[in-house]
TORVO-717134 format. One record per atom (N, C-alpha, C, O): x, y, z. Coordinates in pm, whole numbers, plus 50000, padded with zeros to 5 digits. Layout:
XYZ
...
***
This chain:
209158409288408
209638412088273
210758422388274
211638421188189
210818431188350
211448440788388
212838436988455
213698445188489
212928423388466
214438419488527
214898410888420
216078407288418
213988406988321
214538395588211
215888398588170
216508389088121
216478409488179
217828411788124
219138413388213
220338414788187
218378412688328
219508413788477
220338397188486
220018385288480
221328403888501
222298388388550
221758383088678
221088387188773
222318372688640
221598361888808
222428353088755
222228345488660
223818355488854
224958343088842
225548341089013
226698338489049
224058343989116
224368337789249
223668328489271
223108323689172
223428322689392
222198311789393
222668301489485
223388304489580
222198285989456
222708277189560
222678264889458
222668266389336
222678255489510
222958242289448
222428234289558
222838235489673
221118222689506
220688213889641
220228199689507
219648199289399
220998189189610
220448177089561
219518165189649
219378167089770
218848152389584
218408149889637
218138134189604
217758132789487
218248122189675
218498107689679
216998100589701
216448100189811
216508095689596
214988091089623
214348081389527
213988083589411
214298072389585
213788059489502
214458054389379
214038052489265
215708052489441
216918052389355
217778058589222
218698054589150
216548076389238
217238084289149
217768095289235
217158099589332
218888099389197
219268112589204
218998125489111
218798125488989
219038136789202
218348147189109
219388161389156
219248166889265
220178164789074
220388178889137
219978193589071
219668195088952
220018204189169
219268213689061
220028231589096
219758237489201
220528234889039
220828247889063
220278260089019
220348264488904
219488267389157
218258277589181
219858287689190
220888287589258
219168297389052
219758308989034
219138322589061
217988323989020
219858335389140
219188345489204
220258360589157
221278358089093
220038370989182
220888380989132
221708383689270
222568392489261
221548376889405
222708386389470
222608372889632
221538368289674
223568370789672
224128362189717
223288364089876
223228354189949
222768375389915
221438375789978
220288368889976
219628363990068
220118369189851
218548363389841
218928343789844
218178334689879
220558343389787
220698329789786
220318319089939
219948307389950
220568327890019
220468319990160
218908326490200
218698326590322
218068330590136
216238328990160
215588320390158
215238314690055
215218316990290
214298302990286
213648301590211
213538289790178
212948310090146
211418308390086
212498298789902
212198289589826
213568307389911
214488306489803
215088289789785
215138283789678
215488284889908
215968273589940
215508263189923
216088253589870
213588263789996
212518258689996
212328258389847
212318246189827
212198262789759
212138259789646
212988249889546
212668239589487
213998256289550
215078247889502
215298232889526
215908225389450
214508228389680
214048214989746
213218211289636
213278201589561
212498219889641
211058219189557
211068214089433
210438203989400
211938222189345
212588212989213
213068200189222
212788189889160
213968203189328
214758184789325
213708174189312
213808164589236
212568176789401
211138166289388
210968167589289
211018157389220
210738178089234
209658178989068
210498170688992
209918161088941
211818171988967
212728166388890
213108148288922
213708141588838
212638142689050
212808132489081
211598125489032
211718114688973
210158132189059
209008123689028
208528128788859
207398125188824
209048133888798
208728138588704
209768142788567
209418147688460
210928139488605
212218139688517
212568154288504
212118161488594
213338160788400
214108173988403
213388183688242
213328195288202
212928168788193
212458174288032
211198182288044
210228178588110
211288194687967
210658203787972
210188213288080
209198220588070
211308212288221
210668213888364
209478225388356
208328222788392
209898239488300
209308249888326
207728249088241
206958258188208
207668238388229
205858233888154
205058224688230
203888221488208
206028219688350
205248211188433
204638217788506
204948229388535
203248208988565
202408211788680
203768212388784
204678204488807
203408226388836
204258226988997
204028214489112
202878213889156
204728207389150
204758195889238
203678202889389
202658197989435
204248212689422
203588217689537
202178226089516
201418227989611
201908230489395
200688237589367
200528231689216
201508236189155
199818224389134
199368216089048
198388228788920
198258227988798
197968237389004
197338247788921
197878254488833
197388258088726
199358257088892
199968264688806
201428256888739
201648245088769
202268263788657
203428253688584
204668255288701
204448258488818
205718253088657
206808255588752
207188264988677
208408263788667
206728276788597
207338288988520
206488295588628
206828301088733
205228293388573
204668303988691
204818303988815
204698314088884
205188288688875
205678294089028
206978299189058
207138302789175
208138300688965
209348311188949
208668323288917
209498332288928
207478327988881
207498339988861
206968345288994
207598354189051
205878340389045
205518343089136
206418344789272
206228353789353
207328335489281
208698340489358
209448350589368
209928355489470
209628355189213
210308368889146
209098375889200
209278375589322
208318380189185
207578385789308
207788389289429
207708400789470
208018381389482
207718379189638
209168384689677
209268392189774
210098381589616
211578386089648
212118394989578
213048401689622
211668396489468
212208409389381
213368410889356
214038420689390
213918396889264
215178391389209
214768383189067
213808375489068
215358384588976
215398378288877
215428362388967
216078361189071
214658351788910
215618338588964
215048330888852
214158334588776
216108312688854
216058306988751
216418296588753
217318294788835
216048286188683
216668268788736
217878268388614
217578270288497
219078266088652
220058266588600
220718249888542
220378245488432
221388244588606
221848232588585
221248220488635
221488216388748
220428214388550
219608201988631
220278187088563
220498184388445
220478179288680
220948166388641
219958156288695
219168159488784
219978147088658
219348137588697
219588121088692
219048114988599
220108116088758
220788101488751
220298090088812
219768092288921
220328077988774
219798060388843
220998055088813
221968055488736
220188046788965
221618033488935
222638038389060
222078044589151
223978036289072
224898034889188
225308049089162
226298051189093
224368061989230
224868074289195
225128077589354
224868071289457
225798090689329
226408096889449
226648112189429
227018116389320
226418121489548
226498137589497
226988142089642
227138134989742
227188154089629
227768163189739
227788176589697
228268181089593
227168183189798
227148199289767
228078204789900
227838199290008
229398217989895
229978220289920
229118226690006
227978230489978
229878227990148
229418241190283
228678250990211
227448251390212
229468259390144
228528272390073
227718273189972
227388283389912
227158254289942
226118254589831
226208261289712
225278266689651
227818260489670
227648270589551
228538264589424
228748268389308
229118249689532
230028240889424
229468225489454
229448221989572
229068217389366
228388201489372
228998193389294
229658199489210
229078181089285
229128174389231
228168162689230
227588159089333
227978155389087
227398137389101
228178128489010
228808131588909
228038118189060
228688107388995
227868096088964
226918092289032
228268091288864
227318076388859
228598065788794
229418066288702
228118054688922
229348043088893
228608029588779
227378029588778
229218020188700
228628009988643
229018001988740
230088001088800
227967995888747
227907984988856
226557976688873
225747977388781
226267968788987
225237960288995
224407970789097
224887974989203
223157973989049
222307985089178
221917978389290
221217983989374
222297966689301
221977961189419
222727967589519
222217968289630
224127973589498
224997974189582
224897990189641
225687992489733
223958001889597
223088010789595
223008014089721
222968026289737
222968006089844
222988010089983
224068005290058
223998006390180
225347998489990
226397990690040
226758002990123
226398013790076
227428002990240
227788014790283
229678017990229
230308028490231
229998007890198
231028009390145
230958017389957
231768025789917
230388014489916
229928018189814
229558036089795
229988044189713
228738037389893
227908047689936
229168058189951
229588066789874
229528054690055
231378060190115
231998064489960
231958076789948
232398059589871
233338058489778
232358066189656
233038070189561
230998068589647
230358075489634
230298092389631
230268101389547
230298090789792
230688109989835
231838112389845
232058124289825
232708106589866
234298108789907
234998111289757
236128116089759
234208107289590
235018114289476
234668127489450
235318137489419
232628123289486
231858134689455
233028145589540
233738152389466
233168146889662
233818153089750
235408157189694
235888168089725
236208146589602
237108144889550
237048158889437
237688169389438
236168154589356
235668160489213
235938180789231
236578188889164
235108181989352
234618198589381
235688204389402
235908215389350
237038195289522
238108202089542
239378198289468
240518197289514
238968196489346
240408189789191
239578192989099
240008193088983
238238196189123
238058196188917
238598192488818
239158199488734
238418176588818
239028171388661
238938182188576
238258192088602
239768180288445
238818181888357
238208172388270
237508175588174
238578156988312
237418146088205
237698131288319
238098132388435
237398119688257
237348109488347
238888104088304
239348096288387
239498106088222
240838095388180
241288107088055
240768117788021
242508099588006
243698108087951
242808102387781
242908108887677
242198092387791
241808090187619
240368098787555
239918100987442
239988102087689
238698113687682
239598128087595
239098131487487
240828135687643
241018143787632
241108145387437
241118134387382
241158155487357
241428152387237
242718159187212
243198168487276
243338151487082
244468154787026
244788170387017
246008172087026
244278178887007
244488193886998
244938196487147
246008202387161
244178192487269
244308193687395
245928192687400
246748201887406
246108178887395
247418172487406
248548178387350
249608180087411
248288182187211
249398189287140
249948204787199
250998211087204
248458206387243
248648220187315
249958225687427
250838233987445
249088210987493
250218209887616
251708209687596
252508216787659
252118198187472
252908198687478
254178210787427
255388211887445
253338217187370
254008232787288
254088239487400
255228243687425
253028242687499
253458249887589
254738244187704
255568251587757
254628230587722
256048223787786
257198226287705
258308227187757
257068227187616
258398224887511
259258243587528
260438247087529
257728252587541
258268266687577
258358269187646
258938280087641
258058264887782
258568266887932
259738261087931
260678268087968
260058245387888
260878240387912
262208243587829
263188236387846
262258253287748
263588254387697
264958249587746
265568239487710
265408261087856
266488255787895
266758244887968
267848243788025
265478231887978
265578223388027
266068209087904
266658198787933
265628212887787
265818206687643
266888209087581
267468201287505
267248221287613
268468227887541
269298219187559
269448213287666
270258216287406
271168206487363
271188189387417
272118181887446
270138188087414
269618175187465
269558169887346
269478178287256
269578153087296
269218144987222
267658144987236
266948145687336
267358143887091
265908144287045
265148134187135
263968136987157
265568124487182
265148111987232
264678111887343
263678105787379
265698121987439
266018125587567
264818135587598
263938133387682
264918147787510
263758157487493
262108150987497
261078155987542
262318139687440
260518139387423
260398130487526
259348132787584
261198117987594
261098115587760
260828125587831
259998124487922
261428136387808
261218146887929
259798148687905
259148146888008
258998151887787
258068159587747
256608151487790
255548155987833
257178133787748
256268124987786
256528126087955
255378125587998
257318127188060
256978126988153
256408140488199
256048141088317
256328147188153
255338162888182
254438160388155
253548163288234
254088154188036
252718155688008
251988145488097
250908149688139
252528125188161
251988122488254
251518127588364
250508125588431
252848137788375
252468149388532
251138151888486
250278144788538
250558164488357
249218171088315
248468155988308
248288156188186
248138148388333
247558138988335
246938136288474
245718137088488
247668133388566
247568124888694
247108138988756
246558141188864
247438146588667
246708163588764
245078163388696
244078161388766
245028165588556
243878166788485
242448155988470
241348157888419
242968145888529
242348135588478
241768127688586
242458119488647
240568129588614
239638122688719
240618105188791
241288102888893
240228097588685
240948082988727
242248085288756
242548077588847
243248092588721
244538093288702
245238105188881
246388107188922
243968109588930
244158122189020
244898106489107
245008094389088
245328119989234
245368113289389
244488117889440
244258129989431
243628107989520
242598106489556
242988114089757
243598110689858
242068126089703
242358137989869
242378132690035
242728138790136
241798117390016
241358109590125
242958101290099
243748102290193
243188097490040
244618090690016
245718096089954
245798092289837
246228100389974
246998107589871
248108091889821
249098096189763
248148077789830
248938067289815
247948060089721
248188048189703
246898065089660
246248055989567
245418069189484
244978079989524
245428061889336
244578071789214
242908068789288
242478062089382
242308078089182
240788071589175
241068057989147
241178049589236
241208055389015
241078042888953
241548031389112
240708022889142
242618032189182
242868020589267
241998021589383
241848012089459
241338034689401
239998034389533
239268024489473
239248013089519
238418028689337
237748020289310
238018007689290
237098000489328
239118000689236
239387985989216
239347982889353
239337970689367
239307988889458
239527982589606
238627981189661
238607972889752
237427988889628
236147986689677
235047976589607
233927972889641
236087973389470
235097963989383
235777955289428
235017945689417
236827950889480
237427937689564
236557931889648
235917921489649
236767947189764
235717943889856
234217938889876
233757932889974
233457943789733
232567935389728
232277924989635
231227920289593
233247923189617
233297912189502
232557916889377
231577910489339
232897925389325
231637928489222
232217943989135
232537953289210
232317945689026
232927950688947
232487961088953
231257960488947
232987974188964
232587989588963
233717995488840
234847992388803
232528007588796
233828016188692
232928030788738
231948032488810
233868040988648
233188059288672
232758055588526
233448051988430
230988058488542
230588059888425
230698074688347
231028077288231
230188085888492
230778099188420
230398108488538
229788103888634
230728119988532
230888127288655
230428136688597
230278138188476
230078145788711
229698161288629
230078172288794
229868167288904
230498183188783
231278192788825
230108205888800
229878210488688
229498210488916
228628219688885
228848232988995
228868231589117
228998247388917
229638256989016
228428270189009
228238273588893
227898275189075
226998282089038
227258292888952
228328298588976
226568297588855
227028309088780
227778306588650
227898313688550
228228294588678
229238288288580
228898277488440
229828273188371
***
């Protein structure tokens, strides 16, 4: 009770692939020490199960997966115990169907993805591949959405006021016509930068997302899209 008010914005990030759900879960701690504690780590495993056989709703009221006696509140407290750190389940996802995740070397940046598609194709290894390689994509570009029609009109307008004020002496005495070509090709630039489908893809830099994926739905004959992605940083 005595730490309820202490920050805890270190921790790790661990996911986990099982009976065709994915589950990820980010175990939050006050100091980047306790983040690499087995007992700490071991837990955070621990959730990913609870959250795979048991979903994400209401976690901290469930029977603990590993001890059934008590909830998964009380086995975070009992941890806070044992380590003498505030800690806390932070960002939990949970996904079916043609999903895919990746947690960075220092466990402290993840991503998951889930594609529309046929789940048969769930162990294609090509599939699988194109899977970790956006997840992998995602952590080191951080969209900020899947496509340019996600973004909203305020976004857009934004941009373009701020191009229009950087770009002064690039507009200056230009035809009105001329000016907003320029402005529309800046803002494609903030696009193909901002925008998941629209990126260059870090494994190719000669094809977007969008053409990895049309190439792998070639390859298996069978139609894939990004249903939605999610970008998870600890602390964040």
């Amino acid at each position: 009770d005595k730490r309820a008010d202490r920050e805890n914005n270190e921790g790790i990030i661990c996911t986990l692939s099982k009976g065709g759900k994915q589950a990820l879960v980010e175990m939050k701690c006050e100091t980047d020490f306790v983040g690499k504690n087995q007992d700490f780590k071991n837990f955070a495993n621990d959730i990913c199960e609870q959250v795979i056989a048991n979903g994400e709703k209401d976690i901290l009221k469930q029977k603990y997966i590993r001890n059934p006696a008590i909830t998964v509140e009380q086995a975070i407290q009992e941890l806070t115990l044992k380590i003498g750190e505030k800690l806390s389940i932070g960002t939990i996802k949970l996904e079916q169907g043609l999903c895919g995740s990746y947690v960075h070397h220092n466990g402290k940046q993840a991503a998951t993805i889930r594609l529309g598609g046929d789940a048969k194709f769930a162990e294609n290894s090509s599939v699988k591949e194109l899977l970790k390689g956006i997840c992998q994509h995602i952590v080191f570009t951080a969209p900020k959405c899947k496509s340019a029609s996600e973004l909203s009109p305020s976004v857009i307008e934004a941009e373009k006021a701020k191009f229009k004020e950087n770009s002064q002496e690039e507009l200056q005495g230009k035809p009105a016509n001329i000016q907003e070509k320029i402005l529309e090709s800046k803002l494609k630039k903030f696009f193909s930068e901002s925008c998941l489908l629209e990126q260059k893809y870090i494994k190719d830099d000669k094809k977007s997302i969008a053409d990895v994926v049309k190439s792998v739905s070639k390859e298996i004959n069978s139609s894939l899209s990004v249903d939605n992605f999610e970008l998870v940083i600890v602390g964040k």
